[in-house]
C-alpha atoms as a printed R data frame, in Angstrom:
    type eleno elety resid chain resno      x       y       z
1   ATOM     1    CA   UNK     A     1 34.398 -59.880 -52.847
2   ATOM     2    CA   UNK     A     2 38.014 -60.077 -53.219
3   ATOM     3    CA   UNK     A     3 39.369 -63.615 -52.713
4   ATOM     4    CA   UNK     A     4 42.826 -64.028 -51.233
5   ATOM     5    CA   UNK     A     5 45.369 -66.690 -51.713
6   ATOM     6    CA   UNK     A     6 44.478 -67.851 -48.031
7   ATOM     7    CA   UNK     A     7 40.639 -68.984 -49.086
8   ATOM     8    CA   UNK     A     8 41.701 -70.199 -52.683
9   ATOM     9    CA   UNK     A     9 43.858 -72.424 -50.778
10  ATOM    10    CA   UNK     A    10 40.963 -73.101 -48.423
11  ATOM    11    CA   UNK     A    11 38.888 -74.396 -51.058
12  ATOM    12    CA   UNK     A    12 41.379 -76.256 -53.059
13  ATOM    13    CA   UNK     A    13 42.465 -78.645 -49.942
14  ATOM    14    CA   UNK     A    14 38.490 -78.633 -49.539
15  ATOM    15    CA   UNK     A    15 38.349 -77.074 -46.234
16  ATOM    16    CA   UNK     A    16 34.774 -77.144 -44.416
17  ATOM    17    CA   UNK     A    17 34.350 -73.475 -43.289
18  ATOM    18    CA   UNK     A    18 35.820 -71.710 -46.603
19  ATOM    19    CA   UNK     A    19 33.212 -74.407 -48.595
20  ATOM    20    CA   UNK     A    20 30.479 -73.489 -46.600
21  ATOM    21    CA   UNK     A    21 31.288 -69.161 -47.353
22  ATOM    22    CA   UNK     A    22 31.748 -70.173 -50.964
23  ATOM    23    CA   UNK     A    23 28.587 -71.790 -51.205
24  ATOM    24    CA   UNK     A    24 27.281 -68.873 -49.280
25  ATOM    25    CA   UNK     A    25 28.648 -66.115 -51.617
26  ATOM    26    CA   UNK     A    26 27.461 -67.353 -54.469
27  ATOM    27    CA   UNK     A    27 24.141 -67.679 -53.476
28  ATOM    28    CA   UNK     A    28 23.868 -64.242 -52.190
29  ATOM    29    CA   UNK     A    29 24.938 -63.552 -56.024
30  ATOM    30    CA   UNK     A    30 27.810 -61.702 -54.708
31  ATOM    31    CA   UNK     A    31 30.647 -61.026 -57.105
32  ATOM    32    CA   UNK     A    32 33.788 -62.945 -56.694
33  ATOM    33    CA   UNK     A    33 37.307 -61.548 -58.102
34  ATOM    34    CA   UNK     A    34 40.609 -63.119 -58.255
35  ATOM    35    CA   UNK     A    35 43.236 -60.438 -58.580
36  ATOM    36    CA   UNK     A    36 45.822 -61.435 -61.032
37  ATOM    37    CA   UNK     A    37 48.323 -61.174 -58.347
38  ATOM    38    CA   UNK     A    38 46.711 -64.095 -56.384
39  ATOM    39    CA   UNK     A    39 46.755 -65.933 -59.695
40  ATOM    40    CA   UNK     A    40 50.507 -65.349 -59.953
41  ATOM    41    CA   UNK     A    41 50.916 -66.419 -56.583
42  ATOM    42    CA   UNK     A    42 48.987 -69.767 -56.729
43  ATOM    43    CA   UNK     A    43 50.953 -70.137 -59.593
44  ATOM    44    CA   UNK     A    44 54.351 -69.967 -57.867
45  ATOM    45    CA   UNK     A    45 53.172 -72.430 -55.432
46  ATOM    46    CA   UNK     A    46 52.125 -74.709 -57.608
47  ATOM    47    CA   UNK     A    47 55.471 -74.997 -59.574
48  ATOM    48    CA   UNK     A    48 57.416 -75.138 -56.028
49  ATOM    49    CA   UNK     A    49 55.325 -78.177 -54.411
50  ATOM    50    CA   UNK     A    50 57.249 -81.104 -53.885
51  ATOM    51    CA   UNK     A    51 54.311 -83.565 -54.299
52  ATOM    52    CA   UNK     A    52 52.569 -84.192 -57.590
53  ATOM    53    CA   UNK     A    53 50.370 -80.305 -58.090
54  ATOM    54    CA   UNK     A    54 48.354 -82.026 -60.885
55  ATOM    55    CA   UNK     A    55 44.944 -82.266 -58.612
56  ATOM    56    CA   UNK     A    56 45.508 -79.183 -56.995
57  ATOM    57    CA   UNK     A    57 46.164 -77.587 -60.620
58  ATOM    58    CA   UNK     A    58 43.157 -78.759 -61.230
59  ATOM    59    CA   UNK     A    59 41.645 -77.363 -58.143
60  ATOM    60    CA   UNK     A    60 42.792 -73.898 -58.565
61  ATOM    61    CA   UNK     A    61 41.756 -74.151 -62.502
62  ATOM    62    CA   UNK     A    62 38.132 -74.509 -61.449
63  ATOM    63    CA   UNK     A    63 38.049 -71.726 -59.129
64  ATOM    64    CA   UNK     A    64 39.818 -69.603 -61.541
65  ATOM    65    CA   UNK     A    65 37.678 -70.629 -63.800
66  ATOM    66    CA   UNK     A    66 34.102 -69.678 -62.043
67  ATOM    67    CA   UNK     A    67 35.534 -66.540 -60.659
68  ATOM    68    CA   UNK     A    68 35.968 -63.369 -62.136
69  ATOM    69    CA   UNK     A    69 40.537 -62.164 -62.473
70  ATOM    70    CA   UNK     A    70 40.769 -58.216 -61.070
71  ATOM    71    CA   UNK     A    71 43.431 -56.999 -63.025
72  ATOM    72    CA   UNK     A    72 46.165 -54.601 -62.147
73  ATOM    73    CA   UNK     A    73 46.111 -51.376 -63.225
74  ATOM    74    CA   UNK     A    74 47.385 -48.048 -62.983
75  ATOM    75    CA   UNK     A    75 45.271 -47.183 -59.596
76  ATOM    76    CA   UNK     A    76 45.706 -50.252 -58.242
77  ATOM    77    CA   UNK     A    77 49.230 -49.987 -58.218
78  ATOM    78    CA   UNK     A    78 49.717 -46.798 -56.465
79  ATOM    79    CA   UNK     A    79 47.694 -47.308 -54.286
80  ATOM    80    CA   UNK     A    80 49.315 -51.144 -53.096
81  ATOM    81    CA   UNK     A    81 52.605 -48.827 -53.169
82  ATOM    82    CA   UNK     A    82 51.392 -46.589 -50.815
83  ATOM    83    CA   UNK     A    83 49.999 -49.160 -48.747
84  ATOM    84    CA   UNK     A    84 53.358 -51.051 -49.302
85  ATOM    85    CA   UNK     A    85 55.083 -47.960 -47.831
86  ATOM    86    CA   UNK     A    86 52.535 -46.899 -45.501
87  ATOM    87    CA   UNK     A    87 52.647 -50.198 -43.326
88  ATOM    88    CA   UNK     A    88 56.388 -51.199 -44.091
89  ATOM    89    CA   UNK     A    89 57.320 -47.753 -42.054
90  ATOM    90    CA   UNK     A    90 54.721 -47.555 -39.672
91  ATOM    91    CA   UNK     A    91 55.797 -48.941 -36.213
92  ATOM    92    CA   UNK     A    92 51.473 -49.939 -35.477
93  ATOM    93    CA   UNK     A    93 50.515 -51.970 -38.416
94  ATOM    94    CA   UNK     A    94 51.229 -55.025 -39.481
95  ATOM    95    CA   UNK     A    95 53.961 -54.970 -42.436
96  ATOM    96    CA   UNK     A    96 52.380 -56.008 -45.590
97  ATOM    97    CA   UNK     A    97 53.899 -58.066 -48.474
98  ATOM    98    CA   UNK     A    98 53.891 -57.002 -52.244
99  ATOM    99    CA   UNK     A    99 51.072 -59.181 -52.536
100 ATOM   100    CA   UNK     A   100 48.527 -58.754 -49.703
101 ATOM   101    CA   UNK     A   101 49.326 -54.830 -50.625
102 ATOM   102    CA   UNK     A   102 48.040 -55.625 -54.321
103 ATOM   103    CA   UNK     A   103 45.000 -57.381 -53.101
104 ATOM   104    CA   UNK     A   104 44.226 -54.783 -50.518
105 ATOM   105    CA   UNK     A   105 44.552 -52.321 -53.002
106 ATOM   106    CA   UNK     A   106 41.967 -54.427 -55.259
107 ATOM   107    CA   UNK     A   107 39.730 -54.354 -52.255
108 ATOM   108    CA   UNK     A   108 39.729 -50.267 -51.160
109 ATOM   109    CA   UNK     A   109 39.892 -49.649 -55.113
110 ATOM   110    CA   UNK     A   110 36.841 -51.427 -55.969
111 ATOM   111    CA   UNK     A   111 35.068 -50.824 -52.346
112 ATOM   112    CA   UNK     A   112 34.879 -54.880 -51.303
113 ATOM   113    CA   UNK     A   113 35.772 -56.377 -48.909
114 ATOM   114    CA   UNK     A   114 39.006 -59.413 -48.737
115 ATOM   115    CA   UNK     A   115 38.431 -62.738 -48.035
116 ATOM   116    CA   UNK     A   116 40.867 -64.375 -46.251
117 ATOM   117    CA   UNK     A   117 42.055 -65.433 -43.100
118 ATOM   118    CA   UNK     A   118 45.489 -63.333 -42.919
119 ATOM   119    CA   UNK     A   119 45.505 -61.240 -39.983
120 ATOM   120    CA   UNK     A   120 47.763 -58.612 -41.941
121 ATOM   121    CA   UNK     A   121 44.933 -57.361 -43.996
122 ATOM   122    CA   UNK     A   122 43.536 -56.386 -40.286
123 ATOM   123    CA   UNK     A   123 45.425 -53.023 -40.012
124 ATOM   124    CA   UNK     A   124 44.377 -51.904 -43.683
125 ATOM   125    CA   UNK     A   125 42.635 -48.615 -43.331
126 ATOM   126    CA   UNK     A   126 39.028 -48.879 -44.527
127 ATOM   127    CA   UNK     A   127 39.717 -52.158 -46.016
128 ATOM   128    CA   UNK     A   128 36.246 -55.033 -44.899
129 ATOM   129    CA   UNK     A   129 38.062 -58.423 -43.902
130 ATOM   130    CA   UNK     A   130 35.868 -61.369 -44.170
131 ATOM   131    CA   UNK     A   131 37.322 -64.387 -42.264
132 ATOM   132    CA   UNK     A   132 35.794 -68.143 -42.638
């Protein structure tokens, strides 16, 4: 499973329903990756919050921490430019940013599905979107 920045932020302000598919997930022994892109981007957030990030850096640190980081490589970036370019000029789907291309691209690349609760991952092409 490929974990968005949606259900990272889920679990880190402790919400009920993305605890309950965590808990789930890792009993079914499924494997959980964190593309580096959605580390980046927790990142950014982090450094721009106006209150005091040091328990949510902690937070996020855990669940990096017991979760596998998908890196970026070659394939994966064509194929989150195509995807980039595919939705940004179609007039059907859902525009996608840099990122949610990059994690889609983690997901069709390595054939698992995205969790997360963005609807823009929705009009992805053969892409599985598991919601909590």
């Amino acid at each position: 499973m490929i974990l968005d920045t949606s259900f990272l932020g889920a679990l880190a302000d402790r919400e009920p329903d993305a605890r309950e598919l965590a808990a789930e997930l890792e009993l079914n022994g499924q494997p959980r990756r964190i593309p580096s892109m959605v580390v980046w981007e927790v990142y950014h957030g982090l450094e721009k919050a106006n209150d005091d990030p040091s328990r949510l850096k902690a937070e996020y640190e855990t669940l990096l921490d017991h979760n596998s980081t998908a890196e970026m490589d070659r394939q994966i970036a064509q194929r989150a430019g195509a995807l980039y370019a595919e939705h940004d000029s179609s007039d059907d789907k859902k525009s996608l940013n840099i990122g949610d291309s990059i994690v889609a691209a983690h997901g069709l690349a390595l054939g698992e599905a995205v969790v997360t609760n963005d609807s823009d991952f929705r009009d992805v092409d053969g892409l599985e979107v598991v919601s909590y």
